[in-house]
PLY file of the C-alpha trace (Angstrom):
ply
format ascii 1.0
element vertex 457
property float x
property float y
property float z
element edge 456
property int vertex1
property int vertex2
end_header
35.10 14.46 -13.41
34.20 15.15 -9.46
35.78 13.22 -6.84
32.65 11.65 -5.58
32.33 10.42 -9.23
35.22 9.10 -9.88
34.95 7.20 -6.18
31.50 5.14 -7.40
32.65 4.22 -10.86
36.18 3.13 -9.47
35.79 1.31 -5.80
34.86 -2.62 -6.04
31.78 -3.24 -5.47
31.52 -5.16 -2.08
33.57 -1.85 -0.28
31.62 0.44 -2.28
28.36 -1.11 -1.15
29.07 -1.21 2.46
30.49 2.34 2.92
27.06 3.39 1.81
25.13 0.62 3.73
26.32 1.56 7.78
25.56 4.88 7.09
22.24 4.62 5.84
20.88 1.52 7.72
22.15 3.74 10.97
20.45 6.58 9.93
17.43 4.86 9.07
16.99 3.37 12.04
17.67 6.19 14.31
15.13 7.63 11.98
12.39 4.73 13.37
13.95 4.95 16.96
12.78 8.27 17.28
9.08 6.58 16.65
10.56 4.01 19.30
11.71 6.01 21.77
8.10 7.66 21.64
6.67 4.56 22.46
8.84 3.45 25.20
8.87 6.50 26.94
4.89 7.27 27.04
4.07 3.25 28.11
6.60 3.79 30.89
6.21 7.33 31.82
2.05 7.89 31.33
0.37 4.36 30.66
-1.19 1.43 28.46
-4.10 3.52 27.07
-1.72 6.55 26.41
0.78 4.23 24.56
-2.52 2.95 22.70
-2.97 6.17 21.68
0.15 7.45 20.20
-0.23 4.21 18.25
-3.74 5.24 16.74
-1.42 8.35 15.60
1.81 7.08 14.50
0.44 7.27 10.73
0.53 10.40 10.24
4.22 10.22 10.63
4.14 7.12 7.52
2.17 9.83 5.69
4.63 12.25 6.16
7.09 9.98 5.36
5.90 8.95 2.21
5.80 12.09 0.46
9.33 12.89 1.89
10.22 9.39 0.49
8.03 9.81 -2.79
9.58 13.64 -4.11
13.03 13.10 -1.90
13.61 9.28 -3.44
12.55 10.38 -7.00
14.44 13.61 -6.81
17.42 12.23 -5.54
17.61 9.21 -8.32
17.28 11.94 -11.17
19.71 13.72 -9.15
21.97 10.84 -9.57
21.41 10.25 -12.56
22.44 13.48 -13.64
25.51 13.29 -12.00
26.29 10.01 -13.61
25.60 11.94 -17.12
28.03 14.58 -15.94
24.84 17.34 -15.84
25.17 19.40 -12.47
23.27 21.84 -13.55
20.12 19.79 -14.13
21.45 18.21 -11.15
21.32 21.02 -8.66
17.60 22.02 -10.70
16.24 19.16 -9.66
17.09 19.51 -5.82
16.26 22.82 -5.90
12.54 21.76 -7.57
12.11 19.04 -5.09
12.10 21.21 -2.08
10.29 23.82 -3.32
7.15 20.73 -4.48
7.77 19.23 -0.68
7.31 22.85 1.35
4.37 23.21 -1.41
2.45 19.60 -0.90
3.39 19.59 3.33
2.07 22.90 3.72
-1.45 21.83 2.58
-1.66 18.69 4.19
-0.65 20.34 7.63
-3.19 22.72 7.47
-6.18 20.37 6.17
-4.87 18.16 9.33
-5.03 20.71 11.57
-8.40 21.79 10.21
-9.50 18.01 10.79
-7.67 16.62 13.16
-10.43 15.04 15.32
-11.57 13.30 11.74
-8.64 12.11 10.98
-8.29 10.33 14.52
-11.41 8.41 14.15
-9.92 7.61 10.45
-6.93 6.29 12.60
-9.21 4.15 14.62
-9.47 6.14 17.66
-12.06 5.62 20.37
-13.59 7.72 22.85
-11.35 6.40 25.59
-7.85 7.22 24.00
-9.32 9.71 21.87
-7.60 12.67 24.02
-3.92 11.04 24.05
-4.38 10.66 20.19
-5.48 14.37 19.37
-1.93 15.89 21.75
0.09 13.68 20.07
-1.48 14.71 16.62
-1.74 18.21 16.93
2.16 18.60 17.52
3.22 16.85 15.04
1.78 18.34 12.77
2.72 22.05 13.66
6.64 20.39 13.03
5.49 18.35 9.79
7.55 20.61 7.18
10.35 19.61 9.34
10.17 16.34 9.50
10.07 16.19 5.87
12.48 18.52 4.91
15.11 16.77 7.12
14.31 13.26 5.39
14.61 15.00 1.94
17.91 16.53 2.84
19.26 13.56 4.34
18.63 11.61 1.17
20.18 14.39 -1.60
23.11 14.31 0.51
23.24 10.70 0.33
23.76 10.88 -3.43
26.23 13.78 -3.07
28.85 11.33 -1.56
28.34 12.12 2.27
26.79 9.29 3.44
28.36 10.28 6.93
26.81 13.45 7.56
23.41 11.73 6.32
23.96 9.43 9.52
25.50 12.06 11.96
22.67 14.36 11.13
20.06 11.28 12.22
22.28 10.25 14.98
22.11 13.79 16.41
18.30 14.18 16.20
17.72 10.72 17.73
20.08 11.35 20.69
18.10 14.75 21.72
14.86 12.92 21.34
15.69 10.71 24.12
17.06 13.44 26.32
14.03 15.65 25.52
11.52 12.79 26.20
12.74 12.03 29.34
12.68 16.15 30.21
9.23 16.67 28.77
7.83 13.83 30.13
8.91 12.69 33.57
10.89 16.32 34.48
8.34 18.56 33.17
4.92 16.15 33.14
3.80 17.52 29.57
2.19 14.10 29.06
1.53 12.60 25.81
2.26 16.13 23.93
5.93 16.56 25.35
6.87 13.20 22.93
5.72 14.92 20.30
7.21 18.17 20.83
10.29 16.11 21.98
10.33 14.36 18.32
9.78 17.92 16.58
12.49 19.72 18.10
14.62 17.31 17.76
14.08 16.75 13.94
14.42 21.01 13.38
18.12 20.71 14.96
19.07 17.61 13.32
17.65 19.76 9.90
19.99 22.67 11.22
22.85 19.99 11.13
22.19 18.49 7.51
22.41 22.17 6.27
26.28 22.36 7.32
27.00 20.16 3.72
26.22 23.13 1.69
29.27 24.69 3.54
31.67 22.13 1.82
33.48 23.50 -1.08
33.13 19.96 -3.18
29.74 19.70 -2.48
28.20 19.48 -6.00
24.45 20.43 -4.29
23.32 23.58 -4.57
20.58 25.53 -4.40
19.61 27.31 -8.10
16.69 29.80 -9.22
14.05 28.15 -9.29
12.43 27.63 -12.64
9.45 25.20 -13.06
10.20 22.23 -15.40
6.91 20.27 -15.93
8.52 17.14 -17.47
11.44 17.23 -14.16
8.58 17.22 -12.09
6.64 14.21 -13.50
9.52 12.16 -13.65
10.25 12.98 -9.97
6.98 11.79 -8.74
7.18 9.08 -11.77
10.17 7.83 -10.26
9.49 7.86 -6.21
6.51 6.49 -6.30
6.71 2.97 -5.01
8.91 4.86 -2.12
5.53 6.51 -1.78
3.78 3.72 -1.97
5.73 1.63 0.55
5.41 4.05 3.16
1.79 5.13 2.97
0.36 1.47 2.59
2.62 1.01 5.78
0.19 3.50 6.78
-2.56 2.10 5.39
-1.37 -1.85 6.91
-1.56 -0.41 10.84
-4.88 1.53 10.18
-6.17 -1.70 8.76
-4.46 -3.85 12.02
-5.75 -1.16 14.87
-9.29 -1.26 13.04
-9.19 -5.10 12.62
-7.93 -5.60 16.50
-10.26 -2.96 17.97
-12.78 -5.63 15.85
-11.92 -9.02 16.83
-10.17 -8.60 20.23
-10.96 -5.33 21.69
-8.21 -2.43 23.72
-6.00 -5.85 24.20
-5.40 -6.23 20.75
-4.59 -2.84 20.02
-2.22 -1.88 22.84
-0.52 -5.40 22.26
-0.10 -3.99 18.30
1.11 -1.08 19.68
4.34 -2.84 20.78
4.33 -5.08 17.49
3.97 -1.89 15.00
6.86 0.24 17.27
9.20 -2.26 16.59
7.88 -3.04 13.12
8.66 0.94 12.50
12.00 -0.22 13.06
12.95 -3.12 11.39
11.34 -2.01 7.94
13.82 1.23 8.42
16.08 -1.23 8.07
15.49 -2.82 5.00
14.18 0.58 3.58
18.25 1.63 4.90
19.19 -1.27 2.46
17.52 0.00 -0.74
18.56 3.86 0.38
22.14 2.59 0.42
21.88 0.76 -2.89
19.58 3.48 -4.62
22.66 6.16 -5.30
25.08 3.73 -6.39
22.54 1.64 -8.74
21.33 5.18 -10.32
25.01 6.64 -10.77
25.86 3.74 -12.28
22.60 3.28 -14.63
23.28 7.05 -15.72
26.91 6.22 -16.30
25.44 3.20 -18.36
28.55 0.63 -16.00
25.82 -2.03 -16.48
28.44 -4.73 -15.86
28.15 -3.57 -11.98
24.12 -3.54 -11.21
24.15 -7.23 -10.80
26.83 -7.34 -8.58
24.77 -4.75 -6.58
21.89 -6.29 -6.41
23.24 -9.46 -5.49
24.78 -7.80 -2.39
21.45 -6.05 -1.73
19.25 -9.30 -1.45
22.05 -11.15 0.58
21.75 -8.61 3.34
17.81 -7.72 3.39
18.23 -12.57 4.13
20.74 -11.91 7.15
18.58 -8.94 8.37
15.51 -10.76 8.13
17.05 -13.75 9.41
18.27 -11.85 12.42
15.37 -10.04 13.41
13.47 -13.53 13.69
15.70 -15.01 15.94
15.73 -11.63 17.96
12.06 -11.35 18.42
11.80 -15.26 19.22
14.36 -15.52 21.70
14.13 -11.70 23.44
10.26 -10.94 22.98
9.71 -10.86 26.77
12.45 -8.55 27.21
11.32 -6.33 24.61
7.98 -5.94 25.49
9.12 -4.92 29.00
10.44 -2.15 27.66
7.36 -1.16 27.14
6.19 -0.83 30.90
3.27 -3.17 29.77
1.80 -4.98 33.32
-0.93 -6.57 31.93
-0.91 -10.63 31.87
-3.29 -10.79 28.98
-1.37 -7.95 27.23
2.05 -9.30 27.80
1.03 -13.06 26.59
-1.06 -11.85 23.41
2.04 -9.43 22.54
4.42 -12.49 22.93
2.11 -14.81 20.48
2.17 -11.88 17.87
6.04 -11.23 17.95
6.34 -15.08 17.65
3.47 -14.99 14.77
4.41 -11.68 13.12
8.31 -11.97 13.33
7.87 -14.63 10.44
7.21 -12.05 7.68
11.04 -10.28 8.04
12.16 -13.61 6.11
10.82 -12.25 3.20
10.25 -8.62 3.48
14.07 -7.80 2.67
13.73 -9.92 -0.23
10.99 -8.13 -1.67
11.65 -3.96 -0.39
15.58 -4.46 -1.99
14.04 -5.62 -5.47
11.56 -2.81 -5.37
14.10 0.03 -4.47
16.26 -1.42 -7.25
13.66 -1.50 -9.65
12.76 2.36 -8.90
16.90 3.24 -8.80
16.91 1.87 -12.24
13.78 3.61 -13.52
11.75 0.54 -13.97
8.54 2.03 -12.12
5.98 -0.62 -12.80
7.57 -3.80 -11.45
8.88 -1.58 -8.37
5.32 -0.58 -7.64
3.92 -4.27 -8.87
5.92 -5.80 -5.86
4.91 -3.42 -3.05
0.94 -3.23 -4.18
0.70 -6.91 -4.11
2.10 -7.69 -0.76
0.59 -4.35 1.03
-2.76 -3.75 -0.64
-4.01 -7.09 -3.16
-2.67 -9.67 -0.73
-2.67 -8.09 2.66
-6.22 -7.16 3.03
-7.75 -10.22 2.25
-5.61 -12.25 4.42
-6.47 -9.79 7.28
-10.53 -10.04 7.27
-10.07 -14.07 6.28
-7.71 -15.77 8.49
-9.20 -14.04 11.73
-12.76 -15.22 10.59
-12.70 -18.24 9.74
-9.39 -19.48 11.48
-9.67 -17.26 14.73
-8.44 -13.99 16.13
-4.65 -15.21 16.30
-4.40 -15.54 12.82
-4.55 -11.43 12.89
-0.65 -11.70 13.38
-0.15 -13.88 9.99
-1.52 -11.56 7.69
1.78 -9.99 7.12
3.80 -12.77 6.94
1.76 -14.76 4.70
1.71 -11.42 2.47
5.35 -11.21 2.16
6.07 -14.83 1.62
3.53 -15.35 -1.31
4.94 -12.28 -3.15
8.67 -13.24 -2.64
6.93 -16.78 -4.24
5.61 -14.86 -6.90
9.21 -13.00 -7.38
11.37 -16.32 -7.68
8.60 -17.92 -10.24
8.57 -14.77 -12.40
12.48 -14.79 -12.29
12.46 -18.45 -13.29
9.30 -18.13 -15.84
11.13 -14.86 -17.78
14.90 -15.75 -17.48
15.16 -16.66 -20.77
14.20 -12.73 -21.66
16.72 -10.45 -22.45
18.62 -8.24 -19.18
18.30 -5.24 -18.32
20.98 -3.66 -21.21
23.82 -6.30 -21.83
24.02 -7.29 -17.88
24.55 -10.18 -17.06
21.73 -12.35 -15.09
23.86 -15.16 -13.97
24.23 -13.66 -10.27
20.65 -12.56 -9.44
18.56 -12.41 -12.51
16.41 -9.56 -13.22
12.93 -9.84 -13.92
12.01 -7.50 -16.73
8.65 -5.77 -17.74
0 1
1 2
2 3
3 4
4 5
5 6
6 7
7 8
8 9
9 10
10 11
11 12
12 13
13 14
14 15
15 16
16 17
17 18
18 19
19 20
20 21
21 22
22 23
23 24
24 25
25 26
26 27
27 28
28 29
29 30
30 31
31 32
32 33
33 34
34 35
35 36
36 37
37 38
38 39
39 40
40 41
41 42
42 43
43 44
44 45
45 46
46 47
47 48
48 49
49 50
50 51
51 52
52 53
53 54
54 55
55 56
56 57
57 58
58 59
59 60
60 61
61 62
62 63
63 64
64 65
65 66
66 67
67 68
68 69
69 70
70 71
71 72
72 73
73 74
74 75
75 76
76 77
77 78
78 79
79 80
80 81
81 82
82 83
83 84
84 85
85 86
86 87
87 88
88 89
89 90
90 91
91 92
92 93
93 94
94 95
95 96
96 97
97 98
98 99
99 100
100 101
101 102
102 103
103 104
104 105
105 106
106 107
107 108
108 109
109 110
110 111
111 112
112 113
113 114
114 115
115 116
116 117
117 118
118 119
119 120
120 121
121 122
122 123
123 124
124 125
125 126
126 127
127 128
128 129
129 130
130 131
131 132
132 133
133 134
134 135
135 136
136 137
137 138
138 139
139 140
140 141
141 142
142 143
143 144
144 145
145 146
146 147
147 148
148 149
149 150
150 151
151 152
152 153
153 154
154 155
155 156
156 157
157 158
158 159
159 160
160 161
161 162
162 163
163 164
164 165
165 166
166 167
167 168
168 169
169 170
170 171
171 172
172 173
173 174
174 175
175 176
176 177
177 178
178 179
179 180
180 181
181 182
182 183
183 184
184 185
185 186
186 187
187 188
188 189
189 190
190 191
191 192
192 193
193 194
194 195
195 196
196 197
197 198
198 199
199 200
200 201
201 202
202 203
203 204
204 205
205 206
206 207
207 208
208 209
209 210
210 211
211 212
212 213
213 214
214 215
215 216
216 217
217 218
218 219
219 220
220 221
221 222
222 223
223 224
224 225
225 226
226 227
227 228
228 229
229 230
230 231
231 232
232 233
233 234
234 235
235 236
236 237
237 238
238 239
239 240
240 241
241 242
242 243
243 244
244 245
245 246
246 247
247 248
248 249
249 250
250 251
251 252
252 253
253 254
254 255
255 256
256 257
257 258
258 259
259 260
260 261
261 262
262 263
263 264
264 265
265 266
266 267
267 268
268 269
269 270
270 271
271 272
272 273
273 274
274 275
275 276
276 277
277 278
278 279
279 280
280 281
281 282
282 283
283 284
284 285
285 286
286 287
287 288
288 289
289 290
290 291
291 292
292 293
293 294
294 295
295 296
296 297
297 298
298 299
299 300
300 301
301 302
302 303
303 304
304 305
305 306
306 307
307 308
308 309
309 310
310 311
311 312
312 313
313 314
314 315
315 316
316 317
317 318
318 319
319 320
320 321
321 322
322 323
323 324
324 325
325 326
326 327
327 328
328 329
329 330
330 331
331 332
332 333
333 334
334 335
335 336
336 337
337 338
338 339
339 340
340 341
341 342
342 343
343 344
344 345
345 346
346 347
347 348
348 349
349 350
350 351
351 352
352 353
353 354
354 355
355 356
356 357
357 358
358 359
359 360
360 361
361 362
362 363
363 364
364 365
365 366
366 367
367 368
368 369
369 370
370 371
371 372
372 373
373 374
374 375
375 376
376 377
377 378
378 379
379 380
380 381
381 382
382 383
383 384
384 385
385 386
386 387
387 388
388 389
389 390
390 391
391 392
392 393
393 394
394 395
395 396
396 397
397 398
398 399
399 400
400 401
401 402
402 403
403 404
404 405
405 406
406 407
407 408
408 409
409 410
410 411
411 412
412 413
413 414
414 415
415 416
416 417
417 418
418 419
419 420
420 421
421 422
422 423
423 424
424 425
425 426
426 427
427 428
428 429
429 430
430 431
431 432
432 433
433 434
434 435
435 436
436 437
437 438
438 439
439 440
440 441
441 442
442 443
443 444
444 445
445 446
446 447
447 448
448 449
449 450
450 451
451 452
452 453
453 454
454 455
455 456
């Protein structure tokens, strides 16, 4: 047995956990501070309707996102899986089929955006006025979107080969020259709204460059293989990501919906002052997305190895820190949302106070949104699919867009900001009553439910 085998199944639980949770929440959130940094940099170094506009764009990165998150999270549980089974060879097949389906799937999206990239702004929500900043900021990133994903992919397959570290190093080394090269490109150079983007994709292609150095370590179990086409390994990957896919392009689907529904009810204010909300939204659900990445390796080792004693224990320790996180977050956004927003370089009164009222509004939802993303991801690390995606669907899609066209109508355009909150909290309501109504059903295996109980299908 491998050494990075031999570490999960042995290490108690609490250590094992965290050695896997710094590393990916800090390289998930570098990940999102890249998105940040974006932001900041463009309100501060071009203006309001500029930062508007890299806004109206920012979903094409949750796009991208998703299908790095939809083959990379369902390749990478197999992948664990495997190793748990002691298979390496179906292991290193799976990897090797993953990035072949990712170059395959990004290559025709980038060139259908490309083809339609004035479209897809108006799909966005663009207007005529920040029409211009949207389409630079577009157009770059997608010339750099294989990279993106690839990077993403790699980062999580060498999660589950036991180097968390380089996962995080690799992140922390693309976020660091995406500062440096926003400042160059856009207040050295004056490339405008374009130089972020280029800034971001340059970045992400030598952070890829760094990933690649684990294939250089003798234990590394992750190789390359020839490729060979297995139809059934390639349903079960995109089987098995989806509600990563899911999460991530409904979060693209939830700020279309908000830009559209602003632009609606309150007008360029609205927008610009969800600008601010959604960069540092980008953020904070890295975070809790970190929490699942961290638990996802070690749940599906473990549920290949069939140690169902140690799941709960996971869990447990999973839902415990997506409450601190969330709990955290709140009380940042309450008492530091005027110093936030001012990193902005937002000078508008009307701007600055609506922004203010939606942090305080908005904020409310992190409560429950770690609850909710760490069941999912365990759910999906544990192969069951249908309550993973059951979870996400209901809070991003059957409860979400109702709440968004209702509470601004008929209670006012301020209620905009609850949408999200109210979202999250009713399906973290509808969690703990399903736990309660089905405890009496049998565990998942022999485990035992007396920690966190698991709601089966």
């Amino acid at each position: 047995m491998n050494e990075t085998s031999l570490k999960l199944k042995n290490t108690p639980t609490t250590k094992l956990f965290l050695s896997y949770l710094l590393p990916s929440v800090v390289g998930m959130l570098l990940m999102a501070i890249n998105i940040l940094v974006d932001g900041i940099f463009v309100g501060n170094g071009i203006g309001a309707d500029a930062l508007a506009g890299v806004n109206i764009a920012v979903p094409i990165f949750s796009i991208l996102l998703s299908i790095s998150l939809w083959i990379g999270m369902g390749g990478a549980t197999l992948y664990s899986i495997s190793l748990g089974q002691n298979n390496k060879e179906k292991a290193r097949s799976i990897f090797t089929q993953s990035f072949a389906i990712t170059i395959f799937i990004v290559g025709i999206l980038v060139i259908l955006g490309l083809w339609k990239q004035q479209e897809m702004a108006y799909l966005f929500g663009a207007n005529e006025q920040i029409m211009p900043y949207v389409l630079d900021y577009l157009h770059v990133i997608l010339l750099f979107g294989i990279i993106f994903v690839l990077e993403n992919i790699l980062s999580i397959f060498i999660r589950n080969d036991g180097n968390p570290r380089l996962a995080m190093v690799g992140l922390i080394t693309t976020s660091v020259l995406n500062i440096l090269f926003n400042y160059l490109f856009i207040f050295v150079f004056d490339f405008g709204v374009s130089g972020a983007a280029y800034a971001t994709g340059i970045s992400a292609a030598i952070g890829l460059a760094v990933l690649s150095t684990h294939f250089l370590r003798k234990e590394s179990i992750l190789k390359f293989t020839k490729l060979k086409w297995e139809f059934l390994i390639i349903r079960d990957i995109f089987k098995v990501g989806l509600p990563s896919f899911i999460i991530e392009s409904s979060a693209a689907f939830v700020i279309i919906a908000y830009n559209i529904t602003f632009m609606h009810f309150i007008g360029e204010i609205g927008v610009t002052a969800y600008a601010v909300v959604n960069y540092l939204h980008a953020v904070f659900i890295m975070l809790f997305i970190g929490i699942g990445a961290a638990l996802q390796p070690i749940v599906s080792f473990h549920y290949g190895a069939k140690l169902y004693s140690r799941l709960q224990q996971f869990l447990r320790l999973g839902v415990i820190t997506g409450i601190v996180f969330g709990a955290i977050i709140l009380l940042v956004g309450w008492l530091f949302g005027n110093n936030i927003i001012a990193l902005f370089g937002v000078s508008s009164a009307e701007v600055i106070a609506y922004t203010e009222k939606g942090i305080t509004l908005f904020f409310i939802g992190y409560l429950f949104m770690g609850i909710n993303l760490v069941y999912a991801e365990y759910y999906q690390a544990i192969e069951k699919i249908k309550l993973s995606s059951i979870i996400i669907i209901a809070k991003n899609i059957v409860l979400f867009l109702p709440l968004l066209w209702l509470l601004p109508t008929y209670f006012g355009s301020d209620f905009i900001w609850l949408a999200f909150p109210i979202a999250e909290g009713i399906t973290t309501i509808g969690l703990i009553i399903a736990r309660n109504t089905l405890h009496a059903l049998e565990p998942l295996k022999n485990t035992s439910s007396k920690i966190v109980p698991v709601v089966e299908s």
